[in-house]
Structures are given as structure tokens and as C-alpha cells.
N, C-alpha and C positions, 0 to 999 in steps of 0.2 A: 706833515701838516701842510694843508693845500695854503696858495700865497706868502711860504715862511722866506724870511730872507737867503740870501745863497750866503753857505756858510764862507768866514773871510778869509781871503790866502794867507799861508801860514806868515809870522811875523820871522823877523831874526832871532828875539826873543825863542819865540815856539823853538826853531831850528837848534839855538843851544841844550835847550830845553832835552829837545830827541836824543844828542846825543850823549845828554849827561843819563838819562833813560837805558843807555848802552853800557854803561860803567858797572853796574849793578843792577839786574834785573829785578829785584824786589822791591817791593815800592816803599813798605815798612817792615824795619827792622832795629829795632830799640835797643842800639847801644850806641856809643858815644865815644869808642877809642879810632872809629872812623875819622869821625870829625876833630876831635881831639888833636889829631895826627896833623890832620891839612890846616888848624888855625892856627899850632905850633909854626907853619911854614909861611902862615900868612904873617905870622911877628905877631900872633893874641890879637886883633880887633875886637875881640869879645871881652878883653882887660879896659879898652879905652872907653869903654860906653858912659854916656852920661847917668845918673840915677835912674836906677830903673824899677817899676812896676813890672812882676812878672805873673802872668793871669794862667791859671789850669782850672777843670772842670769839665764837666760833660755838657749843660746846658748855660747858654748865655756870656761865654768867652767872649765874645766878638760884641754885643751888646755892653758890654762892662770894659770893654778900650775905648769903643764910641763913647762913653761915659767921660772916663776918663779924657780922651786926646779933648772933648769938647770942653771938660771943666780948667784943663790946664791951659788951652789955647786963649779959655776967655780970662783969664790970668795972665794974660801974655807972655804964658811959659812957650819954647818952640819943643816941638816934640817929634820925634821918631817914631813910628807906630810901624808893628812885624806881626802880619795876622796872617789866618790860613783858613779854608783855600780861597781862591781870589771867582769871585762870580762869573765877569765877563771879560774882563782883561789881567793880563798876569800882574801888572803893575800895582793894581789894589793889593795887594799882597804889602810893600812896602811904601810907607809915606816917610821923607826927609823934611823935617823942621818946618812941617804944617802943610805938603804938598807932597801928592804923589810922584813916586821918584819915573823920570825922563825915559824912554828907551834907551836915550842915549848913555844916561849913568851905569843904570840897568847893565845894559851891554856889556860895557867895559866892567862892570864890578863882578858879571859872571865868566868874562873872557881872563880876567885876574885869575879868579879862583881855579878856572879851567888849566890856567898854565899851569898854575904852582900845583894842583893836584897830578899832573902828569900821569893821566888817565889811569890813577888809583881805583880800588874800588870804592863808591861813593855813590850812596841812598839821591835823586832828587832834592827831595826835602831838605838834605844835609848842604848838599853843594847853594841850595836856596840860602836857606841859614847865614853862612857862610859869607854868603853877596851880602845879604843885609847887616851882616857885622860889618862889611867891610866900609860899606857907605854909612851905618850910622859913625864910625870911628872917626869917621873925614869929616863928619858935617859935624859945626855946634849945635850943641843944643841942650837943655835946662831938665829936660827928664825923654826917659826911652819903657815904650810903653809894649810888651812883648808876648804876645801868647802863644802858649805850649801847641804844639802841633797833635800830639797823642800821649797822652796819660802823662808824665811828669818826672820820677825820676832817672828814665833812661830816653826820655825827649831828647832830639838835638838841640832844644833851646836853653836846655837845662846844664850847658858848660858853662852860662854865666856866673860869676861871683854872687856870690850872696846879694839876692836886689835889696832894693831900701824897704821894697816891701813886698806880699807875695799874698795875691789874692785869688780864693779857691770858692769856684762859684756852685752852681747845684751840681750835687753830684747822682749820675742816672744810670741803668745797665745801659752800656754803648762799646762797642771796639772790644766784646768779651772773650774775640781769642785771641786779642791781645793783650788784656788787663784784666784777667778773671770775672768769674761766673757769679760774683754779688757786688750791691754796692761797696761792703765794708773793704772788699778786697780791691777796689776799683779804688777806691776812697785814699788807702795805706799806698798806692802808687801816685794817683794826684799829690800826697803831701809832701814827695819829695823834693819840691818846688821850696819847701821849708827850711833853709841853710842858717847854721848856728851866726850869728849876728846881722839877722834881719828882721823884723816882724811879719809878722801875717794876719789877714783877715779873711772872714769865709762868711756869706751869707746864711738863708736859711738851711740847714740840713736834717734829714730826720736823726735822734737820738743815739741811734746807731753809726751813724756816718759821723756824727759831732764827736762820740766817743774817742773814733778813729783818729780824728785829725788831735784833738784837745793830747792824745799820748804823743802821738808823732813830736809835735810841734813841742810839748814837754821836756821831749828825750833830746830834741834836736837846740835847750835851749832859746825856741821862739817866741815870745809874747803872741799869741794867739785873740783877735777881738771877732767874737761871732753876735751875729745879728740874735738880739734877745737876752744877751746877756752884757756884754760890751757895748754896745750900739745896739742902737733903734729907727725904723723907719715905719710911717703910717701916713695914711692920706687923712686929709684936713680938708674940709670943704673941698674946694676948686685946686687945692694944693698941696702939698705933703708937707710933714715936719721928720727933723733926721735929731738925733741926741743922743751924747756920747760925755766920756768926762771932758771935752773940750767946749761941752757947751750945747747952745741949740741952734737947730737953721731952721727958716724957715722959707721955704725951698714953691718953686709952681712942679705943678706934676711933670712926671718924665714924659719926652718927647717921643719915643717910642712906646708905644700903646701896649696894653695889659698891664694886669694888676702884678703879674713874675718881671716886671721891670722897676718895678721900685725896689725890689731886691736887687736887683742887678746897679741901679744907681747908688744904692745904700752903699752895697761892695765899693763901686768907685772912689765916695766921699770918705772911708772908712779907708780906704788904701792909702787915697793922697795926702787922709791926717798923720797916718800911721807911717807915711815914709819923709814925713815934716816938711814937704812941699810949700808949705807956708799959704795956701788960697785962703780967702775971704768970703764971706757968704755972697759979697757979687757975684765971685767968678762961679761957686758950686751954683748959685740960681741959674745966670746965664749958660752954664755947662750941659746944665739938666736941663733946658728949655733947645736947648737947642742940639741935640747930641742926632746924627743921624748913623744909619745903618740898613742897609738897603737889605731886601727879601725878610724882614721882623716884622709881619703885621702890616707889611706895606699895603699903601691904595693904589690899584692900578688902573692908567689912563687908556685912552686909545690906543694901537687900535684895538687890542683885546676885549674891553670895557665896552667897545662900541660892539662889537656880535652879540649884546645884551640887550633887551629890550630897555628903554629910557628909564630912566629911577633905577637901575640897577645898581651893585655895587660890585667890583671885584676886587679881592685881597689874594695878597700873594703872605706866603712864609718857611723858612727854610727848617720848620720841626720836620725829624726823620726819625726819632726816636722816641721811649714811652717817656722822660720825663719830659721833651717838647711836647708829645699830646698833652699830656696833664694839662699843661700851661695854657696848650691852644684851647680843651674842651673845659677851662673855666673861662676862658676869654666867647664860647661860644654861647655859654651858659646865663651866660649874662646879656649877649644881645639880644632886643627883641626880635623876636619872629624867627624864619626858618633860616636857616644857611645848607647847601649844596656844597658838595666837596667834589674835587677834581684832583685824586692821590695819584703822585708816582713817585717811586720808591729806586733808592740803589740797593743792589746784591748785597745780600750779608745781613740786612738789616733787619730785626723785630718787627716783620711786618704785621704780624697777626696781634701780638702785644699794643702795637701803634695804633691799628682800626679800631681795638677791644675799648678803647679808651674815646676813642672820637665818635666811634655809630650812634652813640647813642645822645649824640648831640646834633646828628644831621640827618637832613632831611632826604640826603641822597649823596651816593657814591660814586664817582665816574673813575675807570682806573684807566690811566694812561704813562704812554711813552712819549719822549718827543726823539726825534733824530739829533743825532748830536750828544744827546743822553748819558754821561759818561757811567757804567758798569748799570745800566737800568737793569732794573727784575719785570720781568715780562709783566704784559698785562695780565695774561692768566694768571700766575701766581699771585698775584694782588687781588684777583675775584677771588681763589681758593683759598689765602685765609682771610679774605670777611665770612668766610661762610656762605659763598654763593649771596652774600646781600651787595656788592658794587657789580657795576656791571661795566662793559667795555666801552672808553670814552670812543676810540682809541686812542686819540690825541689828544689837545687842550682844545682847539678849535673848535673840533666835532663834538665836544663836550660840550662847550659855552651854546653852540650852534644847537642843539640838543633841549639843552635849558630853555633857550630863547624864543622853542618854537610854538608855546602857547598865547606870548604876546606879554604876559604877564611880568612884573619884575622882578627880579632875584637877587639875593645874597651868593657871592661866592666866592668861596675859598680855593685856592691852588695850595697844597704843600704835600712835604712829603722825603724833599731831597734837595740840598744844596745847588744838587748840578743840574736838578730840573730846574730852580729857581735861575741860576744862571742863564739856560737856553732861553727861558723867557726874558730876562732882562735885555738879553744880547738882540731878541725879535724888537723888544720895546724901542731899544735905540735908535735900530737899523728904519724902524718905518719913517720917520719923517724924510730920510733922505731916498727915500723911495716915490717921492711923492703922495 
């Protein structure tokens, strides 16, 4: 991409990072007597945790801790939040008791973990995990809010005790050669997140997936609350209303846009009753008013926004998979006028499944790479399954640049892929200090 920032020298961070990459060359591998092993030698950090929320699912994890870390903070609960993968810096990955955690803690909480594993074999992800047990244990704090890295019951998040509560958000084909070939079997691995004395909540799911979990959750002894039958969530004027046997709220719409976020806020309020956090409709309003999460629907400024002609608009968002399309082509469906799409995808993923759902909500296809791109799928493959309907952006620039050359204004959309959403996050920050 002509004018992108120069990518930034590696951190200390990064440099641990490489050589915990050395320990075990696969990047997933779902089992847990790895880490088992090394939290044993840490003395349990994952015993000492405060009450925890633990979030699995295919779509809207990461929207449903924003949720939550925003409704418990304005509660003036302090909260630990363990999410994956991190956009632009490694640090988003973990927050300590309402702030993202330091290089400096950072450092030393994976230079700990480095010793004691004594260059065992040991996944990233796990030795990640690990760090962030270690500093939530050290720090107080009033609830620990944690989401599954992939599928559930052989996640390395999933050495936790039974949380206070265990919330299971939409479930969608994603990661199927690592969690099988349908949702229901996707589903029966998500619920292992379900440990006999905790509750659980799960938003909307079709029929079949609700089945799934409704046994699971049976078998495992968990009180189970699903949206539609336990709880309720619908918009109300300018506002939503949530209602449950605790009662009713009456709530302002979710601060993350589409109408698949009021499910994802419902999950929140539904988790935090269910694991008796004690919040007040102040705090669930102000949580839900104000809950952010970057690449979900975002509006993007300068300088990207600016290669648009004036009146334009650009949206970023991190759908990669078909139940993110879903999401996105009713959120299309309902704006007026046209919207432009600008997809770039990683390797492995449903790409033909992903466009089959969106084309027919846009007005144009641009397929692009950006450098930096972590496991991108070429542009070609991204024109061959639209069916020869996108054509080559190559980049985002040349894309927007593309769009912009009739004068006229436009809608557009960037998604596709986490890591693309990141390389653009990472351009967006970098330009002001470019002049």
C-alpha cells in the first residue's frame, strides 16, 4: 500500500513472543496437560482468580467482554479482562483492574512463566494464558472476565475452576478442523466451558445448537438461562428493554452498532445476574452506553476516510466467517443506499460461504491484501470464489482510490479478517505522527 507506515521494530515483548514460537511449533493444539503441567509449577494462579465470567462461542466473544468489562466498571467493579487475538498491540490481550497491562508487567509476567517452564514444550497461546493468570492472581480485583481462545473444552482457558458464570454466545461453522464439520458438533465442544457448580447463559441459537447445549449443561448439572426463554432482550424506541425473573431494565441501545449486539449485550446482563455480581440498572445502562471494541462496525477517520470523496463514509469490521456475514448483511440490509465492500480474508477460512451471504447486499467487491497481513489468502482466491464477481483491489488504498474516482460519495465497508482489521488499525494510529 503506497504511503503505509514503516512497519514498527520488533518490541521485547514480540522477541519473547519468537521464542516461546520455538518451544512448540504448532500454533493450536487443544489439550491442557501442557499447561496443566507449567501452572502446577507456577503454584495454580488460575486457583487465585477473582469471580470469573468465562465467554466461548464463534461469533461476538470479544463484543460480550466489552459488554461486560463496561457494565462492571461502571459499577465500580475493577476487572481483569483475557481476550484474543490482540489488533495492534500485544498488550490489548490483557487489561489489569480496568487498564491495560504495562510492557513492563507484561515482560516480567512472561519472563516468570519462561523460567519456570524451562523451555518445555509449550503452544504460545498457553504460555500467553499463563502470563495472564499470573498477573490476574497479583492484582485485586472484584470479577475476571475471560475468553476462550478456540472452542472450549480443551481451550487453555478452560483449566479455570468452575466460573461463577459461563456465557456461550452465537454459535457458527469456524475452526472446523479443529471443532468439526457442523454447528451441533461445534456447539457440544463450546459447552465444555459448563462446569458442575456454575451457571450458564447463551444467547440466541438455532434449535439445534440450543438442544446441544440445553443436554450438555443438564448433564454437567448447570442451570442454563437462554435468550427466549430465561431472559429477553428487544429494542424499545430509541432504547432497549432486557427481562428475566430478576426483573426488568430499561436500558439505551448498545454502543456497538447492529441489531446481533443486543444479543451480545443481553449475554452480558444475563451473565453478570447469573454469576450475582450484584449491578443495578445504573451500572447495566451506563455499561451498555458505553461499552467499546474496536474493528465491530467501527467508523473510520482520516486518513483512509479522507481517499473518499466528502460525504463518504468508511466502516471497518472484523466478520471472517458466515455467521459474521449474517450479522454484517442484515446490518447492510437495513442501511439506505448502496455500500462497497473491500474483503480480505485469512487462509482456511469459508471464503466462498462469507461472500455467498454478503454479494447480495453490495454494491461492489474489491479483494485485497495488505502487507503485514498475517496468513492472508491471496487475492485471487478471493475473486475465484465470488464467482469472478470482486475484482482486484489490490490493497485497501487502491480500493478506496478506485471508489473515489467518479467524485461521487460512497459507503464502505472493509472486513473480512481480524488481522486485516489490525494492519489498518495499526496505519490509523501511525498517521498522525507522520504529520
Amino acid at each position: 500500500m503506497s504511503g503505509a507506515a514503516p512497519a514498527p521494530a520488533p518490541s521485547r515483548i514480540d522477541a519473547r513472543i519468537e521464542r516461546l514460537h520455538a518451544l512448540y511449533p504448532r500454533l493450536i493444539d487443544l489439550r491442557l496437560e501442557r499447561l496443566e503441567r507449567l501452572l502446577e509449577a507456577l503454584g495454580h494462579p488460575e486457583r487465585r482468580l477473582p469471580p470469573t465470567i468465562h465467554v466461548a462461542g464463534t461469533n461476538g466473544k470479544g463484543s460480550v467482554c466489552a459488554f461486560l468489562r463496561g457494565m462492571a466498571e461502571a459499577a465500580g467493579l475493577r476487572a481483569h479482562v483475557y481476550t484474543s487475538p490482540h489488533l495492534v498491540r500485544f498488550n490489548e490481550r490483557i487489561r489489569l483492574a480496568g487498564a491495560l497491562v504495562s510492557d513492563d508487567e507484561l515482560d516480567a509476567a512472561l519472563d516468570e512463566v519462561e523460567r519456570v517452564n524451562d523451555a518445555a514444550p509449550i503452544t504460545v497461546f498457553e504460555a500467553i494464558t499463563a502470563a495472564a493468570f499470573v498477573l490476574f492472581a497479583a492484582r485485586p480485583a472484584e470479577i475476571a472476565i475471560i475468553e476462550v481462545g478456540l472452542g472450549g473444552t480443551f481451550d487453555a482457558t478452560n483449566v479455570i475452576p468452575p466460573p461463577a458464570a459461563a456465557a456461550i454466545t452465537a454459535i457458527s461453522l469456524d475452526h472446523r478442523e479443529f471443532l468439526g464439520e457442523t454447528e451441533t458438533v461445534i456447539a457440544a465442544e463450546k459447552a465444555g466451558i459448563m462446569k458442575p457448580g456454575s451457571r450458564a447463559v447463551t444467547g440466541f441459537q438455532t434449535p439445534d445448537v440450543l438442544a446441544v447445549l440445553e443436554s450438555r449443561a443438564k448433564a454437567a448439572g448447570v442451570p442454563l438461562a437462554a435468550r427466549g426463554r430465561q431472559w429477553r432482550i428487544m429494542k424499545q424506541g430509541e432504547g432497549a428493554v432486557y427481562e428475566d425473573e430478576e426483573g426488568r431494565l430499561e436500558l439505551p441501545r448498545p454502543a456497538l452498532p447492529g441489531a446481533h449486539q443486543f444479543d451480545n449485550a443481553g449475554i452480558a446482563i444475563a451473565a453478570l445476574r447469573a454469576g450475582g455480581f450484584g449491578l443495578d440498572q445504573a451500572a447495566f445502562a451506563r455499561g451498555m452506553a458505553a461499552a467499546e471494541w474496536p474493528a465491530r462496525l467501527q467508523r473510520l477517520g482520516p486518513p483512509l476516510a479522507s481517499l473518499l470523496p466528502a460525504g463518504s463514509e468508511l466502516w471497518l469490521d472484523g466478520a471472517h466467517n458466515p455467521g459474521g456475514a449474517q450479522a454484517l448483511a442484515e446490518v447492510l440490509a437495513g442501511w439506505e443506499g448502496p455500500t462497497h465492500l473491500v474483503v480480505g480474508m485469512k487462509q482456511a477460512k469459508d471464503v466462498a460461504e462469507f461472500l455467498r451471504i454478503l454479494l447480495p447486499q453490495a454494491a461492489s467487491v474489491q479483494a485485497v491484501v495488505e502487507p503485514g497481513q498475517h496468513l492472508a489468502l491471496p487475492v485471487e482466491a478471493i475473486i475465484e470464489a465470488s464467482g469472478g464477481v470482486a475484482t482486484a483491489g489490490p490493497d485497501v488504498e487502491a480500493a478506496l482510490r478506485r471508489l473515489a474516482a467518479d467524485g461521487t460519495p460512497k459507503r464502505v465497508l472493509v472486513c473480512g479478517s481480524l488481522y486485516l482489521a489490525g494492519v489498518i488499525l495499526a496505519r490509523q494510529e501511525a498517521a498522525p505522527a507522520q504529520g
